[in-house]
C-alpha positions in Angstrom: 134.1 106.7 89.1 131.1 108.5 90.5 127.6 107.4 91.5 124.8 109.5 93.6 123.0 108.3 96.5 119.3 106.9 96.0 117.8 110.4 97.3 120.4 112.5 95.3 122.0 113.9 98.9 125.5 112.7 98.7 127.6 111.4 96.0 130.7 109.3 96.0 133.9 109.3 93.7 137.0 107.3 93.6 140.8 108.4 93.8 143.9 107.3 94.5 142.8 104.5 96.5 139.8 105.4 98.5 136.2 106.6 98.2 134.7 109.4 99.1 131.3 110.2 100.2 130.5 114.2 99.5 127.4 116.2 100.4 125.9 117.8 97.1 124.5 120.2 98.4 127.4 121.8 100.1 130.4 120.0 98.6 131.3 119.3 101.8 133.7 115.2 102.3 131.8 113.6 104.8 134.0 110.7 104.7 136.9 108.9 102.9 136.8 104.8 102.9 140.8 103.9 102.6 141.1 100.6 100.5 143.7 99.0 102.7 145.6 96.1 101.6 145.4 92.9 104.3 148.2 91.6 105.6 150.4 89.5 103.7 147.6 88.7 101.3 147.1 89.8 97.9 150.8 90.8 97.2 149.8 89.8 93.5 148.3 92.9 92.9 150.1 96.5 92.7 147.4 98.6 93.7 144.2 98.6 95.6 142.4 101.1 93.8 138.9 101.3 93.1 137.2 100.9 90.0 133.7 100.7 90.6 131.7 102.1 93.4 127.7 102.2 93.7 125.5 103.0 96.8 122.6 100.6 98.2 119.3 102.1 97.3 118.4 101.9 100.9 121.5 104.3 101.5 123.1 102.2 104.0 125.8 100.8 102.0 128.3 102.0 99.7 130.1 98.7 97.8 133.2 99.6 95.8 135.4 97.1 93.4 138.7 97.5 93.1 142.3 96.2 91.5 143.1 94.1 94.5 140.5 91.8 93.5 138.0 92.7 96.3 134.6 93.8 97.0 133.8 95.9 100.2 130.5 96.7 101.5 130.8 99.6 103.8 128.5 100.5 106.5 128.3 104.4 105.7 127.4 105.4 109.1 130.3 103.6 110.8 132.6 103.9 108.4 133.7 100.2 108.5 133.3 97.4 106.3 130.0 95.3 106.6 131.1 92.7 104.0 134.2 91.3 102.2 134.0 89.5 99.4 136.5 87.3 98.3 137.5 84.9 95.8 138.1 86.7 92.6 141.4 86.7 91.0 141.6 90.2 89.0 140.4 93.3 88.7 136.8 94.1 89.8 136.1 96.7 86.8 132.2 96.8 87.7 129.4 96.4 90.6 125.9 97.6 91.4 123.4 96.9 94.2 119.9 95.5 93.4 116.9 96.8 94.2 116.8 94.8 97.5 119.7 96.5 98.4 121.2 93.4 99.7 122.3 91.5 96.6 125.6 92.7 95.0 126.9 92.1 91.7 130.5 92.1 90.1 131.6 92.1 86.8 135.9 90.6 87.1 138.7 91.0 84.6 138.8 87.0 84.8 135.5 87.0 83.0 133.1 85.9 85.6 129.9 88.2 86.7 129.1 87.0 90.5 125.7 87.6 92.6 126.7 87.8 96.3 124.4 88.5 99.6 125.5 91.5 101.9 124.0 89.0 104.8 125.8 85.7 103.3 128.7 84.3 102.7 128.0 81.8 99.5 127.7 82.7 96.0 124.1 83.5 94.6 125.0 82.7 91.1 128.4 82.7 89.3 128.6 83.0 85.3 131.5 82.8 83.9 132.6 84.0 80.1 135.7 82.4 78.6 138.4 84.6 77.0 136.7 87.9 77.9 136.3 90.1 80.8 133.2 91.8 82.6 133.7 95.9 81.8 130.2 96.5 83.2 126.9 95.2 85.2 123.6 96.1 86.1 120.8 95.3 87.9 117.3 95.2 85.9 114.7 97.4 87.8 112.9 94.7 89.2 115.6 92.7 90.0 114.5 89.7 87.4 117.6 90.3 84.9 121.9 91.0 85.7 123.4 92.3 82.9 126.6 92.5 81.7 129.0 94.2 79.3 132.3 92.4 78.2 135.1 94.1 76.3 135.5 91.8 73.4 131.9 93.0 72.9 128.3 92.4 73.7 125.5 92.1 76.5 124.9 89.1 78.3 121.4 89.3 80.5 120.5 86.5 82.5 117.5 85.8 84.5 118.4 85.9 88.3 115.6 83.2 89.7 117.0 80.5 87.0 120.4 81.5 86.3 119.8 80.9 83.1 120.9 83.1 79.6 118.0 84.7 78.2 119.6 86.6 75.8 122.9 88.1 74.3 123.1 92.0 72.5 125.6 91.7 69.7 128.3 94.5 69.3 131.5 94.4 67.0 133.3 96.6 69.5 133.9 96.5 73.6 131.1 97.7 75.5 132.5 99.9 78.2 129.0 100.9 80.2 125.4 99.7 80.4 122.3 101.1 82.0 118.3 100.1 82.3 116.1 102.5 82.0 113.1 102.5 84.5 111.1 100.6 82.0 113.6 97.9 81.6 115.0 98.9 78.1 118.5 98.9 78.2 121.4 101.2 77.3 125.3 100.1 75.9 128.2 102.2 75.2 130.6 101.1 72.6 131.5 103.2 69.8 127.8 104.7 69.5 125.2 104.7 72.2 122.3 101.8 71.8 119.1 101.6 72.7 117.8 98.5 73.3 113.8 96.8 74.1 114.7 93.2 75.8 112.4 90.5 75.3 112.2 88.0 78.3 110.8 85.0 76.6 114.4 84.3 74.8 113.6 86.1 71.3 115.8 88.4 69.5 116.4 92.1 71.2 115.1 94.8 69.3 117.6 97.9 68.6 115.6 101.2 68.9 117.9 103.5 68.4 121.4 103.9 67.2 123.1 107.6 68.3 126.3 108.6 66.7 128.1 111.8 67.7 131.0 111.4 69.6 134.1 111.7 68.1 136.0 108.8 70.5 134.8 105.4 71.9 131.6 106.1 74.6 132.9 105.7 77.8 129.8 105.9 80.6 126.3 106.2 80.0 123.6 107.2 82.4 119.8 108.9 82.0 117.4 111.2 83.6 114.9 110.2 85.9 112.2 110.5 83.7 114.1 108.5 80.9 113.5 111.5 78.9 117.0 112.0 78.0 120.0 109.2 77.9 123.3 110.9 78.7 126.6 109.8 77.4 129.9 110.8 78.4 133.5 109.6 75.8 137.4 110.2 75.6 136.4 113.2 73.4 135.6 115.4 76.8 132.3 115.6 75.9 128.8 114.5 77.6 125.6 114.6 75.1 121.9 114.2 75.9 120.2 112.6 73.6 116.1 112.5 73.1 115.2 108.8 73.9 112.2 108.3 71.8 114.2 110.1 68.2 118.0 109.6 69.3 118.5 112.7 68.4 121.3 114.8 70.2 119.8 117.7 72.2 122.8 118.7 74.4 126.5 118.7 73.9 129.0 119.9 76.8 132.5 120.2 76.5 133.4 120.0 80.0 137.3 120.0 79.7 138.9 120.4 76.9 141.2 117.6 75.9 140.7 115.7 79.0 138.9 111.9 78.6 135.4 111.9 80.8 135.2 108.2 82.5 131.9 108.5 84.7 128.8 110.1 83.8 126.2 110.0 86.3 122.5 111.7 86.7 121.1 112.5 90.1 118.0 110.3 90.6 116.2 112.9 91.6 117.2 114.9 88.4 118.8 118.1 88.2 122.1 117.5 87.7 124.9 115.6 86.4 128.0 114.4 87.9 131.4 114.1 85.7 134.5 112.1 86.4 137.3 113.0 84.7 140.7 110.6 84.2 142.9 113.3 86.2 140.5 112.7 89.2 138.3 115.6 89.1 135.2 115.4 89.5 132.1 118.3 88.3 128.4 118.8 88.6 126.6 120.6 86.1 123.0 121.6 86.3 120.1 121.5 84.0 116.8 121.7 82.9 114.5 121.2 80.8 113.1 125.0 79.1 109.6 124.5 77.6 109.7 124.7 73.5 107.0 127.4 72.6 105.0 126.2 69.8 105.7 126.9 66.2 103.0 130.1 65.1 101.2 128.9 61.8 
């Protein structure tokens, strides 16, 4: 997994079982967060890995999810964990922090999406889906919607002050990523990347756009600050940018050849893009965007 800090300084990855905080702009570890098994508990699980990190928008925090069934909230600047979330009995596949940077959500291989308070100890909200299992969540910009992807396919987005469903994204195959855009439209990754415009009062979504290119299932998705371009990364080693308002591909980079891209994430403060591959490596690759002269009549 990777994810960048709010101001686009640091980014953090995952391997073997810890996270790691680097500075982008010298590559330099700043610090490794070791995801220690406790005592005597948890023997159930084989592995404490992480599976999901993201940072707190207020760069305080950095909350990883992992296969011992746990979510941490660690204090950056101390190192140590600020919060430990229990209760879940599988793999934590998926978090992200809202925009209040106190309110975490989790997405669990038991199929239950949970909204917890960094400064609590009780449950926000829990939803729970039978028979399926949370591969992805996310935070609407405004904090009014949690989304969330599940592998036997779809999006479920519910509104945070109720708790209630508002509205379900149908898709015939697992959805392995999701992502708002700034504007609240919303991004899934299956076997294509969708588009989608959500409509809060409970009527059907509206697909925008449909983009078809890679040659295996779409693994991450992510986009530019500007929501100019939606990036997608798949198991075919590639990453594409595609044009948000025509779908159209713009951008294809084969990164590694023959090696499946997990993570795709774009700085928010644009620039550059950060890839996580399945053998642990990580890259950043720049870009930007090169005027189009106009067409001479």
């Amino acid at each position: 997994c990777v994810c960048f800090s709010r101001d686009g300084q640091y980014i953090a990855t995952t391997s073997d079982n810890s996270a790691r905080i680097y500075n982008v702009g010298t590559g330099e570890e700043l610090c490794a967060l070791h995801h220690e098994r406790e005592k005597g508990k948890n023997l159930e699980f084989s592995t404490t890995t992480p599976r999901s990190i993201c940072f707190s928008p207020d760069g305080k925090y950095l909350v990883t999810g992992g296969d011992d069934g746990l979510v941490r909230v660690w204090d950056i600047q101390s190192r140590t964990i600020r919060k430990l979330f229990k209760g879940y009995k599988a793999t934590i596949l998926a978090v992200d922090f809202a925009c209040d940077s106190h309110t975490v959500a989790s997405g669990c291989v038991d199929g239950t999406v949970r909204l917890r308070n960094v400064d609590a100890d009780s449950y926000n909200r829990t939803y729970r889906i039978e028979h399926s299992f949370a591969t992805s969540v996310k935070f609407s910009p405004t904090m009014e919607w949690v989304a969330a992807g599940f592998r036997e396919g779809g999006v479920r987005i519910w509104n945070i002050s109720t708790g209630y469903l508002i509205t379900q994204l149908q898709d015939d195959f697992p959805i392995r990523d999701i992502q708002f855009l700034p504007d609240g439209r919303l991004i899934s990754a299956s076997r294509a990347v969708r588009l989608w415009q959500i409509k809060p009062d409970g009527n059907i979504p509206t697909e925008c756009l449909s983009m078809n290119g890679h040659k295996e299932p779409v693994t991450s998705v992510s986009c530019t600050p500007d929501a100019a371009w939606i990036i997608s990364a798949s198991h075919d080693g590639c990453v594409r940018f595609w044009d948000t308002l025509t779908g159209t591909s713009q951008l294809e980079l084969r990164c590694k050849k023959f090696e499946s891209i997990y993570d795709v994430a774009c700085s928010p403060v644009g620039g550059l893009v950060a890839v996580a591959f399945r053998d642990g490596l990580t890259q950043l690759w720049s870009y930007k965007r090169v005027p189009v002269a106009p067409h001479l009549l």
